[in-house]
TORDO-306444 format. One line per 8 residues: number of its first residue (from 0); for each residue y, x, z of N, C-alpha, C. Coordinates in Angstrom, 3 decimals. Atoms other than C-alpha are relative to their C-alpha. Last residue first. Layout:
TORDO-306444
NUM) Y,X,Z,Y,X,Z,Y,X,Z; ...
end
This chain:
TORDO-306444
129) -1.305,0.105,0.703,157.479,334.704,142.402,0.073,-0.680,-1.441; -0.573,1.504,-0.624,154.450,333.782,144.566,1.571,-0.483,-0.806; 0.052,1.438,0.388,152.646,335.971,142.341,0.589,-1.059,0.647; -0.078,-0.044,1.324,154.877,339.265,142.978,-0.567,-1.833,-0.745; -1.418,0.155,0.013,154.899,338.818,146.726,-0.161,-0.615,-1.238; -0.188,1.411,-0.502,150.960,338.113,146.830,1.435,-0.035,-0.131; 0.371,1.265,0.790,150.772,341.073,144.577,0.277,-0.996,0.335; -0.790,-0.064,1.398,153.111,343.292,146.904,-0.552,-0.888,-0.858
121) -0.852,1.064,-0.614,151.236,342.063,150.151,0.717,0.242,-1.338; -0.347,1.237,0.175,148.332,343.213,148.513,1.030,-0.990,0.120; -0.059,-0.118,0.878,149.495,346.684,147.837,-0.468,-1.764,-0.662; 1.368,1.194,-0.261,149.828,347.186,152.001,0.576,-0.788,-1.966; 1.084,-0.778,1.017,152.729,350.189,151.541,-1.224,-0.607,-0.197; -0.980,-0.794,1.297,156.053,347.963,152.173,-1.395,0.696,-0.735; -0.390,1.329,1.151,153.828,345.295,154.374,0.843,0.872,-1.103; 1.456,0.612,0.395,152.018,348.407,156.559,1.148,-1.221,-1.106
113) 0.448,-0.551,1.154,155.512,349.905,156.702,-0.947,-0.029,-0.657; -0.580,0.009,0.623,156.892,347.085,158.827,0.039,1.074,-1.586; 0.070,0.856,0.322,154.289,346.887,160.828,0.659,-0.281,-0.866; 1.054,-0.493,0.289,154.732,350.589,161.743,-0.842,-1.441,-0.090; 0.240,-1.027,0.998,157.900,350.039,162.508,-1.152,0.027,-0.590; -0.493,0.337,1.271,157.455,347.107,164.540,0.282,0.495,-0.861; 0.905,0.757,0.839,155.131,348.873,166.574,0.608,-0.668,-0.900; 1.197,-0.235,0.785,157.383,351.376,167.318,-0.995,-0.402,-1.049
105) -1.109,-0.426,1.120,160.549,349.045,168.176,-1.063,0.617,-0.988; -0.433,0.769,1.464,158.172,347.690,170.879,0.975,0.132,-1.216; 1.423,0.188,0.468,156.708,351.338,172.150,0.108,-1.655,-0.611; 0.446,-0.618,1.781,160.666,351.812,172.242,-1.437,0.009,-0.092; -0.965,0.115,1.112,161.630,348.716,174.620,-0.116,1.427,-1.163; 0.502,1.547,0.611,158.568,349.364,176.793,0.779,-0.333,-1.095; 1.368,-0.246,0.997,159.391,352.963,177.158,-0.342,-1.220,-0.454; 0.041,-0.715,1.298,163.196,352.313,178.013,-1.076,0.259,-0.435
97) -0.549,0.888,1.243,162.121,349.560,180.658,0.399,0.550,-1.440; 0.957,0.823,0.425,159.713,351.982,182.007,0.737,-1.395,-0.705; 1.109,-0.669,0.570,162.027,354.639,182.483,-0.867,-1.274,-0.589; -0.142,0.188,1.019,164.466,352.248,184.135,-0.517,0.635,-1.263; -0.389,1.601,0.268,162.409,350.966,186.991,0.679,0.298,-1.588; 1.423,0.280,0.494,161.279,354.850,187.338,0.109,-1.114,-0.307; 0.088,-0.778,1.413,164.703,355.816,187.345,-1.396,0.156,-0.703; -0.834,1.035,0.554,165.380,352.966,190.416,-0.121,0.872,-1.495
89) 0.103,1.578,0.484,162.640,354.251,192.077,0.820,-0.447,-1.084; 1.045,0.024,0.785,163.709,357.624,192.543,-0.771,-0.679,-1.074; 0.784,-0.919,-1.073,166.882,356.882,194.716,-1.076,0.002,-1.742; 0.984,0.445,0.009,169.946,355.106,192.794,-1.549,1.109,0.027; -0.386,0.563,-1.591,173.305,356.115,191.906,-1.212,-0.178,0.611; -0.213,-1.398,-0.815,172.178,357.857,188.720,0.562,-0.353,1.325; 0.298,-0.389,-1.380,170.185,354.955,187.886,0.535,0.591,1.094; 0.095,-1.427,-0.053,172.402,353.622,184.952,-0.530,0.367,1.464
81) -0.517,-0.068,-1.574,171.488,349.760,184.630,-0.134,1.508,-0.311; 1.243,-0.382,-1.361,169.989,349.256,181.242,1.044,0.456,0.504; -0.049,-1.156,-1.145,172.003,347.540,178.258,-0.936,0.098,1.060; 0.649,-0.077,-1.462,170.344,346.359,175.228,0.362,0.683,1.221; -0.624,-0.189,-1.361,172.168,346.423,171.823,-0.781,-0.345,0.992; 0.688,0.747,-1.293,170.733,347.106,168.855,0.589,0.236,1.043; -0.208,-0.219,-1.480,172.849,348.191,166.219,-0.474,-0.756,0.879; 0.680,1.336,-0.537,172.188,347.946,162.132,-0.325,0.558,1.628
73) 1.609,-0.414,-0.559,173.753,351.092,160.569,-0.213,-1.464,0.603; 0.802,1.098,0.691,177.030,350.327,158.863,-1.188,0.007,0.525; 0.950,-0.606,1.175,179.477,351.660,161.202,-0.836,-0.701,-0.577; 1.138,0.647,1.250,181.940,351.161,163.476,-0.414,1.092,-0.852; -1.028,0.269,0.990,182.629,352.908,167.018,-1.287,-0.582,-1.246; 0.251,-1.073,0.787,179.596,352.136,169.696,1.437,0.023,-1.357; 0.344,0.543,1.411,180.586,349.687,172.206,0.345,0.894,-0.952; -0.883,-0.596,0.847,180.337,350.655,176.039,-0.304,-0.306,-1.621
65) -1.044,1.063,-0.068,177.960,348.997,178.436,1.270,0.345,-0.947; -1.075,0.330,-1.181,175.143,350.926,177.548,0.649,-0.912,-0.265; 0.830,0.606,-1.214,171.549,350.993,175.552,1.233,0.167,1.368; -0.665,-0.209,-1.273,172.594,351.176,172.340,0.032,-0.510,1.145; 0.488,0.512,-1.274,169.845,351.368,169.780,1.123,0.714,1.032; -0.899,-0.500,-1.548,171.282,352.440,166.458,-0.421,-0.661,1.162; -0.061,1.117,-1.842,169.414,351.635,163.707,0.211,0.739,0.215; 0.563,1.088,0.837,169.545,353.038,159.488,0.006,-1.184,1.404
57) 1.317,0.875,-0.153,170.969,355.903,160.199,0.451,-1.534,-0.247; 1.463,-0.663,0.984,173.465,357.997,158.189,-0.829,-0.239,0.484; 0.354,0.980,1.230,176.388,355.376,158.913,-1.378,0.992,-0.733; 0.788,1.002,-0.119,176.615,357.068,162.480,-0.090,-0.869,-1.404; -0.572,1.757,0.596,177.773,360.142,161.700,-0.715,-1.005,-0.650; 0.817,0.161,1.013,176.673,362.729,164.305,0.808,-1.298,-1.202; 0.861,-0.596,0.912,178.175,364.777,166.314,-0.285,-0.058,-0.887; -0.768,-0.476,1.066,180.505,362.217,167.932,-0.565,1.005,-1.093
49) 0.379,0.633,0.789,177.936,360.808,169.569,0.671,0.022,-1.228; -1.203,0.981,-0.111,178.237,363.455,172.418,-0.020,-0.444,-1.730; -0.932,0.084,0.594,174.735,365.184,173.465,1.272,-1.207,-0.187; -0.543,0.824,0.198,172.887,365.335,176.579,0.972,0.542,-1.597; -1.593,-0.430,-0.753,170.120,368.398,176.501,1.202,-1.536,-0.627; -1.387,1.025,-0.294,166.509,368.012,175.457,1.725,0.353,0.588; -1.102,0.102,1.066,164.057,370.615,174.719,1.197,-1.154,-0.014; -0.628,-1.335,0.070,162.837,370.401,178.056,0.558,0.746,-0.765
41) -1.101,-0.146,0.918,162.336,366.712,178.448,0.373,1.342,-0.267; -1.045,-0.703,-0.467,158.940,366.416,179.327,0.944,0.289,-0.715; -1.072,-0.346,1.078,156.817,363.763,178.089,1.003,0.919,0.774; 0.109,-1.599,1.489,153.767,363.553,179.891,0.667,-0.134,-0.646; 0.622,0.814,1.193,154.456,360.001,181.651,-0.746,1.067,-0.903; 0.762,0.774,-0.741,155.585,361.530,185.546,-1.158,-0.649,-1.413; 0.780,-1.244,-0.412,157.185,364.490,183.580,-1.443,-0.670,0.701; 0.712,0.159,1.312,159.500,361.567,182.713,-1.264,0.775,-0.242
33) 0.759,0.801,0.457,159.952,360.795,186.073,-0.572,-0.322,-1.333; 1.366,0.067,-1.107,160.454,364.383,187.284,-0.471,-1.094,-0.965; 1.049,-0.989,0.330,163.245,364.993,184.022,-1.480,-0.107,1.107; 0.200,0.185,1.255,165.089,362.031,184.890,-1.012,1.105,0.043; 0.689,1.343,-0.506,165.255,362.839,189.023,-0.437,-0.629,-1.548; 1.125,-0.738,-0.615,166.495,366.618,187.961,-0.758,-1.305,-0.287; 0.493,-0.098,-1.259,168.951,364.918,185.557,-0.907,0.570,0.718; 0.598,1.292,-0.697,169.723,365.683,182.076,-0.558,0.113,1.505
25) 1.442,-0.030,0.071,172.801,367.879,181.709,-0.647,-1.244,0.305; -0.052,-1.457,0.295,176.514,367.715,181.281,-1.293,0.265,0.292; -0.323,-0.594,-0.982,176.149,363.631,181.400,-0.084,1.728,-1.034; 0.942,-0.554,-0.177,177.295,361.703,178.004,0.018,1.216,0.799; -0.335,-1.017,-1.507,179.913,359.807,178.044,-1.312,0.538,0.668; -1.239,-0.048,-0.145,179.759,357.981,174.547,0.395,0.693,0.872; -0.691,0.550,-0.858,175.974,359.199,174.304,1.184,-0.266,0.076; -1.105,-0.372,-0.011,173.361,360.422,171.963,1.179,-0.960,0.866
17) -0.232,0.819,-1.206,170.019,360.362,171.639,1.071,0.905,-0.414; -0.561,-0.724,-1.205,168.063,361.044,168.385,0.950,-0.408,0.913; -0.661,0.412,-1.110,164.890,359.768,166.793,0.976,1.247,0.511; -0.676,-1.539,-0.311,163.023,360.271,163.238,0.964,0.040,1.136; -1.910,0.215,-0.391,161.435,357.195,162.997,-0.070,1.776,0.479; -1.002,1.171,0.540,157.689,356.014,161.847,1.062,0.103,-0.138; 0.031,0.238,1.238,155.728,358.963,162.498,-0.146,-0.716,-1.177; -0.265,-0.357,1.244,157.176,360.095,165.022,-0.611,0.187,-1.568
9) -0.380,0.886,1.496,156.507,357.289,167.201,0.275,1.133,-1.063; 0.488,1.301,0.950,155.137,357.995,170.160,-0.134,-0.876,-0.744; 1.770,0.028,-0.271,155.781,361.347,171.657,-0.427,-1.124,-0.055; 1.085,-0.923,0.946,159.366,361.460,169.694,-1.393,0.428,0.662; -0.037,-0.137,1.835,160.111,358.194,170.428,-0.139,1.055,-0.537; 0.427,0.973,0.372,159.631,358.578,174.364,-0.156,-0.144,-1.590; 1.885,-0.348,-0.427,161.305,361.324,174.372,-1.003,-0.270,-0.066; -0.046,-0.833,1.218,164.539,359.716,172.328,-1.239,1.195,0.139
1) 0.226,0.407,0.716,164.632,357.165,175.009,-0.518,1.026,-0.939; 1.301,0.615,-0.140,164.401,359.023,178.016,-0.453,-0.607,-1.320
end
């Protein structure tokens, strides 16, 4: 959900990908409806294992379970969400919307954060305050 979400409303602040310590053998029927429910369909998607990738070549990590990511230097957000897959319809629409809310705010702080790096006043006002 996450990494759907971030790439239909952020890419072009963050380059986003999802990855899991126990990550399922596909994404869910009941995932794929409620995301289908937002216009983001997951259909290029498929669970990967986090081992893939190595984690000191981003910059954030947003981990959103109960499990603790091996080390690395990246800067790690932690937030767990309740795993639905027990849980009727509802309960993947409850956490759908907590994963969109939590990356449409990550978004905007991106993209607040590159307004003050490329905003040419904030560099003068840096520069003279120094």
């Amino acid at each position: 959900m996450a990494e759907g979400f971030a790439r239909a409303y952020g890419s072009d602040v963050l380059e986003s990908h999802s990855a899991g310590i126990r990550p399922a053998l596909r994404i869910s029927r009941r995932t794929r409806l409620v995301m289908e429910e937002k216009g983001v369909p997951l259909t290029v998607f498929s669970p990967k294992h986090i081992s893939i990738f190595n984690l000191d070549d981003f910059d954030v990590i947003v981990n959103l379970c109960e499990h603790s990511l091996p080390s690395t230097t990246a800067l790690v957000l932690k937030r767990e969400l309740r795993d639905p897959v027990e849980g009727d319809e509802d309960s993947f629409r409850d956490v759908r919307e907590d994963v969109e809310q939590m990356v449409r705010f990550l978004i905007e702080h991106f993209r607040l954060a590159r307004q003050w790096r490329v905003n040419p006043l904030y560099s003068e006002e840096c520069a003279a305050a120094s």
